[in-house]
DSSP file (Angstrom, degrees, kcal/mol; ACC not computed):
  #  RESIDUE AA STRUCTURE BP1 BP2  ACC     N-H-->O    O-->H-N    N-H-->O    O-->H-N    TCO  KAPPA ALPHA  PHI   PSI    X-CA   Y-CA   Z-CA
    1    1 A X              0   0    0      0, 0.0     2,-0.9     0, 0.0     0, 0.0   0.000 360.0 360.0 360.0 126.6   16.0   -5.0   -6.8
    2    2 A X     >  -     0   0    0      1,-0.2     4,-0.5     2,-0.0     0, 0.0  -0.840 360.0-157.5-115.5 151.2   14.4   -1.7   -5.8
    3    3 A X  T >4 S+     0   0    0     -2,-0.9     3,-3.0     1,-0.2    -1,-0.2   0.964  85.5  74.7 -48.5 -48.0   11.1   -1.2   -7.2
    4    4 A X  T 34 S+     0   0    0      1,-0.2    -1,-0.2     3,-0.0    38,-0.1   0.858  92.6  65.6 -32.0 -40.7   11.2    2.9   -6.9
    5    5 A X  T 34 S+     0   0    0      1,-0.0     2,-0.5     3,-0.0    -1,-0.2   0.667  81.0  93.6 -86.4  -8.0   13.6    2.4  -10.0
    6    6 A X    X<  -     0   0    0     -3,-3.0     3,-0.7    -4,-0.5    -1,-0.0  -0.816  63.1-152.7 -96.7 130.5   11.0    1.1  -12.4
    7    7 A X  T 3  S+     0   0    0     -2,-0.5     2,-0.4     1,-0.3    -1,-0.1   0.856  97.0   1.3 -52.8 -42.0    9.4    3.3  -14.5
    8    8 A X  T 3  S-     0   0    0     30,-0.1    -1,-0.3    31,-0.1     2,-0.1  -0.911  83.9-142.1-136.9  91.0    6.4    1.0  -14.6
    9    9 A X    <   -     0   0    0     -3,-0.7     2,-0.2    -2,-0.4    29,-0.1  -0.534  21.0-145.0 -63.9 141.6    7.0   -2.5  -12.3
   10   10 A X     >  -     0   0    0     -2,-0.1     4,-1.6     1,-0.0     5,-0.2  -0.640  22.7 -96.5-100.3 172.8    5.6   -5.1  -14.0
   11   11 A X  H  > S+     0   0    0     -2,-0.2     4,-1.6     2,-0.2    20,-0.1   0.632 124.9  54.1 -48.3 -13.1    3.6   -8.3  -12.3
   12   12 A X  H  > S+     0   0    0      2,-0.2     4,-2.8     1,-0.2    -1,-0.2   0.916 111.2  53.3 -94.8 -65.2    6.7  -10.5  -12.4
   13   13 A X  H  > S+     0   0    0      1,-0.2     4,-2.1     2,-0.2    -2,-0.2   0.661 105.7  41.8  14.3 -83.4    8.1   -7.7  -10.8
   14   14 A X  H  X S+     0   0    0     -4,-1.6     4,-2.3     2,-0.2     5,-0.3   0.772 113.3  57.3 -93.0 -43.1    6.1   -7.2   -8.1
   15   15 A X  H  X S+     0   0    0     -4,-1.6     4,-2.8    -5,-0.2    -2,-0.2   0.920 101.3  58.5  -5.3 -82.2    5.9  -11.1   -7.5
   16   16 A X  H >X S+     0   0    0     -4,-2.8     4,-1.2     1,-0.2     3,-0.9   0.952 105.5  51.0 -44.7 -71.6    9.6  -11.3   -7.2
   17   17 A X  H 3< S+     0   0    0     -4,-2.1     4,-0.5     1,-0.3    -1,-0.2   0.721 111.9  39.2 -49.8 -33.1    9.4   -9.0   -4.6
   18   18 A X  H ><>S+     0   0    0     -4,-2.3     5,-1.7     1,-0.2     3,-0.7   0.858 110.0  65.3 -88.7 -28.2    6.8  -10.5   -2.2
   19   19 A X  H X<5S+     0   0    0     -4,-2.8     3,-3.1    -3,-0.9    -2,-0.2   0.945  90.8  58.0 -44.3 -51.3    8.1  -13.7   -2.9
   20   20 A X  T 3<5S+     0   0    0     -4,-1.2    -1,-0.2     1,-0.4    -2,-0.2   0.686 109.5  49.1 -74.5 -18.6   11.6  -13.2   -1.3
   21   21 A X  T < 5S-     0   0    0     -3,-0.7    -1,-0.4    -4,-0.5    -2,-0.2   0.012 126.9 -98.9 -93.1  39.2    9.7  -12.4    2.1
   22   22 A X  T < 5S+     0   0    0     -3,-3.1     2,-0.4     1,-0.2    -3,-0.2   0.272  76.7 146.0 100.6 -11.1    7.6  -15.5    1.9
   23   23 A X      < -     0   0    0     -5,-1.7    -1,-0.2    -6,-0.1     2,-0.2  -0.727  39.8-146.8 -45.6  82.4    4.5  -13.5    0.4
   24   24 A X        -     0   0    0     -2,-0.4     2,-0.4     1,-0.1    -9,-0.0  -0.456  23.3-139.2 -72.9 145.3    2.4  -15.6   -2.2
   25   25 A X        -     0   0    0     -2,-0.2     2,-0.4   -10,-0.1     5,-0.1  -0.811   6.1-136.4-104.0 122.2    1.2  -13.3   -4.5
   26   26 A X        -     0   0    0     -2,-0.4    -2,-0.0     3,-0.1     0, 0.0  -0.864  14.3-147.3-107.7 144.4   -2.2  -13.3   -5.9
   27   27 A X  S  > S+     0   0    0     -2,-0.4     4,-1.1     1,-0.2     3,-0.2   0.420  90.4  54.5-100.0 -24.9   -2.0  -12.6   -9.8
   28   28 A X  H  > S+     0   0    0      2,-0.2     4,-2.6     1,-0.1    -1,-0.2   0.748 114.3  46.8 -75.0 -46.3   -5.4  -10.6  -10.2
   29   29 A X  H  4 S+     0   0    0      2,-0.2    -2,-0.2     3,-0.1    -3,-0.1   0.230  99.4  53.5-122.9  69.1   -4.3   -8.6   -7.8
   30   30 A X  H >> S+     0   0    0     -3,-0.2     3,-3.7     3,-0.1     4,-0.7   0.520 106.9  66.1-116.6 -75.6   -1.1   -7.8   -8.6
   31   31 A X  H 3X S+     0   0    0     -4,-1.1     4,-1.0     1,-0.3    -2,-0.2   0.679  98.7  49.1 -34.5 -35.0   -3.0   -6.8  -11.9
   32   32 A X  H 3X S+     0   0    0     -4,-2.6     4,-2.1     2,-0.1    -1,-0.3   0.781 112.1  48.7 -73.2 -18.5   -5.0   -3.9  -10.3
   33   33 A X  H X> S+     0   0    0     -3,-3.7     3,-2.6    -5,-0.2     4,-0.7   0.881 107.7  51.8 -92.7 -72.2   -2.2   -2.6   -8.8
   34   34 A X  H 3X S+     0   0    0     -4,-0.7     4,-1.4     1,-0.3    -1,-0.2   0.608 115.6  46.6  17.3 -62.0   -0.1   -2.7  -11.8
   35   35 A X  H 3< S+     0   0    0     -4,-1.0    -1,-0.3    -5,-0.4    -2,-0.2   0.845 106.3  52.3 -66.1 -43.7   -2.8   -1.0  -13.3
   36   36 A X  H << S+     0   0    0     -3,-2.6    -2,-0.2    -4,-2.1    -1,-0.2   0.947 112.9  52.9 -56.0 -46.1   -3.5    1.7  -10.7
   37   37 A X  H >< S+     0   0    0     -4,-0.7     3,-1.2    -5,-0.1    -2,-0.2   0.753  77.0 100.3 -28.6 -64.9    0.1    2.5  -11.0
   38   38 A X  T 3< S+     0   0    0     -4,-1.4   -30,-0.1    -5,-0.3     3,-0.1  -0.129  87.4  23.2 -54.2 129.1    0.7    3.0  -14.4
   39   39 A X  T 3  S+     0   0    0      1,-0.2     2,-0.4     0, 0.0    -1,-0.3   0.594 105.1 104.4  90.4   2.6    0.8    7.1  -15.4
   40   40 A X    <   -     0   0    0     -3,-1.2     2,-0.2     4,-0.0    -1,-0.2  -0.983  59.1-146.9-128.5 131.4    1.7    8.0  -11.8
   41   41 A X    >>  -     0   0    0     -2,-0.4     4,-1.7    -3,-0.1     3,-1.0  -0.662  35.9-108.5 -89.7 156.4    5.1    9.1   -9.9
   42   42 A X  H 3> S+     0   0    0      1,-0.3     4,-0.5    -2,-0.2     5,-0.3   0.815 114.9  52.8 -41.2 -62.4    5.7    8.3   -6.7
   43   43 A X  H 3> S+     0   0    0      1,-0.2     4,-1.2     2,-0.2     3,-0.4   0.725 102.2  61.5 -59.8 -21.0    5.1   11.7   -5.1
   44   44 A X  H <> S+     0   0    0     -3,-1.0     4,-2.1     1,-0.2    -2,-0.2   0.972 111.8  38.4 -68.3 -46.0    1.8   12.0   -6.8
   45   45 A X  H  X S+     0   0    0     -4,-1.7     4,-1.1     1,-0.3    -1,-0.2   0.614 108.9  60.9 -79.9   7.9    0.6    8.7   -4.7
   46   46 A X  H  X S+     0   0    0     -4,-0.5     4,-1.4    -3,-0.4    -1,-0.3   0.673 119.4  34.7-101.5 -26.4    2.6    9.6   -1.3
   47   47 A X  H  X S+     0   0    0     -4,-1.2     4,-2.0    -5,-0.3    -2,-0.2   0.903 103.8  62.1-102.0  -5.8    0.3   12.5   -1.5
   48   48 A X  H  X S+     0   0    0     -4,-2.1     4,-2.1     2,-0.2     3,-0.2   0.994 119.5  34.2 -66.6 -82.5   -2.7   11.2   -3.0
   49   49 A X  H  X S+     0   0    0     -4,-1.1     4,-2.9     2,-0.2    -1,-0.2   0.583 105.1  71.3 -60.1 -16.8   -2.6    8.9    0.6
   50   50 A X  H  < S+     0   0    0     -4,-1.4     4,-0.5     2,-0.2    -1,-0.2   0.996 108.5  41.1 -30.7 -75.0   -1.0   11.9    2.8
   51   51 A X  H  < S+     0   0    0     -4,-2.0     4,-0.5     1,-0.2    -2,-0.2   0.770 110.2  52.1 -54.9 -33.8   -4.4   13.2    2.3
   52   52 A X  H >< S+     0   0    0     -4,-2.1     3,-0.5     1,-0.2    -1,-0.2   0.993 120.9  37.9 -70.5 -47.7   -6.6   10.0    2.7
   53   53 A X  G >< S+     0   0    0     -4,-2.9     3,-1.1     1,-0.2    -1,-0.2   0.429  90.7  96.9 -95.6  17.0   -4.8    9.5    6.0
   54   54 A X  G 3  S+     0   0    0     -4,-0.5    -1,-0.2     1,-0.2    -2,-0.1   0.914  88.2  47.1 -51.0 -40.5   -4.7   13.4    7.0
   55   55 A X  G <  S+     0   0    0     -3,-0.5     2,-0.5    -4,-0.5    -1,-0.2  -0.186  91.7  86.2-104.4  30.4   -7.8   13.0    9.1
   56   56 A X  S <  S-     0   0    0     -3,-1.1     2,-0.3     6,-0.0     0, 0.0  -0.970  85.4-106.0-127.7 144.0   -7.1    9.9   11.2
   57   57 A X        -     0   0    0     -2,-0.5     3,-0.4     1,-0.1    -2,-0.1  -0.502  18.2-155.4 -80.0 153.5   -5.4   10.4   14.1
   58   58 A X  S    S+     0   0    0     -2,-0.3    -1,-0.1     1,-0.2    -3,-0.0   0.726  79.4  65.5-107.7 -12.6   -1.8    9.5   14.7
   59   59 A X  S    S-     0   0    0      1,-0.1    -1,-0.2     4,-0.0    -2,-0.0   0.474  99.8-113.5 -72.5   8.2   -1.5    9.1   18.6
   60   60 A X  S  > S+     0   0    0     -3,-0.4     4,-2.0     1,-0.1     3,-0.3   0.462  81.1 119.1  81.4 -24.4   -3.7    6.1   19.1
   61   61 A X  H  > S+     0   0    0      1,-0.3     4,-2.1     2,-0.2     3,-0.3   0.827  74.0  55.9 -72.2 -48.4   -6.4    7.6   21.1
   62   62 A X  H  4 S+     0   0    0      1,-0.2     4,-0.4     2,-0.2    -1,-0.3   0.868 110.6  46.5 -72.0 -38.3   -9.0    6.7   18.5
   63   63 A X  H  > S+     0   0    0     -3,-0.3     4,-1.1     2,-0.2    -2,-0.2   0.772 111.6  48.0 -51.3 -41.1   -7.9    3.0   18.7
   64   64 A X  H  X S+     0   0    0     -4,-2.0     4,-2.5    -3,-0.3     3,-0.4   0.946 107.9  59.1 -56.6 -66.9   -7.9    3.0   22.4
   65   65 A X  H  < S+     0   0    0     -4,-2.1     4,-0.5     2,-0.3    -2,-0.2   0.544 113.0  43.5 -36.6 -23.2  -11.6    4.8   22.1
   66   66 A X  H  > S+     0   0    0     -4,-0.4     4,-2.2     2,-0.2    -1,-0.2   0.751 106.0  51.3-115.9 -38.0  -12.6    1.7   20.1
   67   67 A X  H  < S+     0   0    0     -4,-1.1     4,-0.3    -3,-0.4    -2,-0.3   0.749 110.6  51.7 -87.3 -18.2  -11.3   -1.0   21.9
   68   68 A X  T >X S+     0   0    0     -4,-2.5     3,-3.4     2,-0.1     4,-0.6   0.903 115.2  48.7 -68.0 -50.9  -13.1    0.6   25.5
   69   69 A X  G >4 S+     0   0    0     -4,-0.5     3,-1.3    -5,-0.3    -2,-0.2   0.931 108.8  49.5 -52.3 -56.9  -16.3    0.6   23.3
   70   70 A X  G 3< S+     0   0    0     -4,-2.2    -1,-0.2     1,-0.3    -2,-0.1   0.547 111.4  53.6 -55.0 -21.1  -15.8   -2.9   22.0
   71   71 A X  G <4        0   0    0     -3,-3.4    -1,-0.3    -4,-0.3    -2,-0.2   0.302 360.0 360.0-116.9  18.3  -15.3   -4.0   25.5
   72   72 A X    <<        0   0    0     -3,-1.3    -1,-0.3    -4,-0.6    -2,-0.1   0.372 360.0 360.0 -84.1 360.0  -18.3   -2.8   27.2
């Protein structure tokens, strides 16, 4: 089943899916995302989060930077 191909996944849905890797699924929130969802294509949320992660760096170096701090 791929999700991508429902217009709207419902909770059962979305269940199913985490179920089959072993993933219990909590049912309130399954329901916000359901909800967040709804009224939106795909490409609107791949860019939606493009942008939220635009400004994080993608090499690691900020991670690195954190874990020397951490360890001081």
């Amino acid at each position: 089943m791929f999700l991508c191909a429902l217009a709207v996944p419902s909770n059962p849905d979305i269940e199913k899916v985490l179920s089959s890797v072993g993933i219990e699924a909590d049912s309130t929130r399954v329901t916000n995302v359901v909800n967040e969802l709804k009224g939106k294509s795909v490409e609107e949320l791949i860019a939606t989060r493009r942008e939220m992660l635009s400004w994080m760096p993608s090499d690691g170096a900020a991670l690195a930077a954190a874990a020397k701090e951490k360890n001081r």
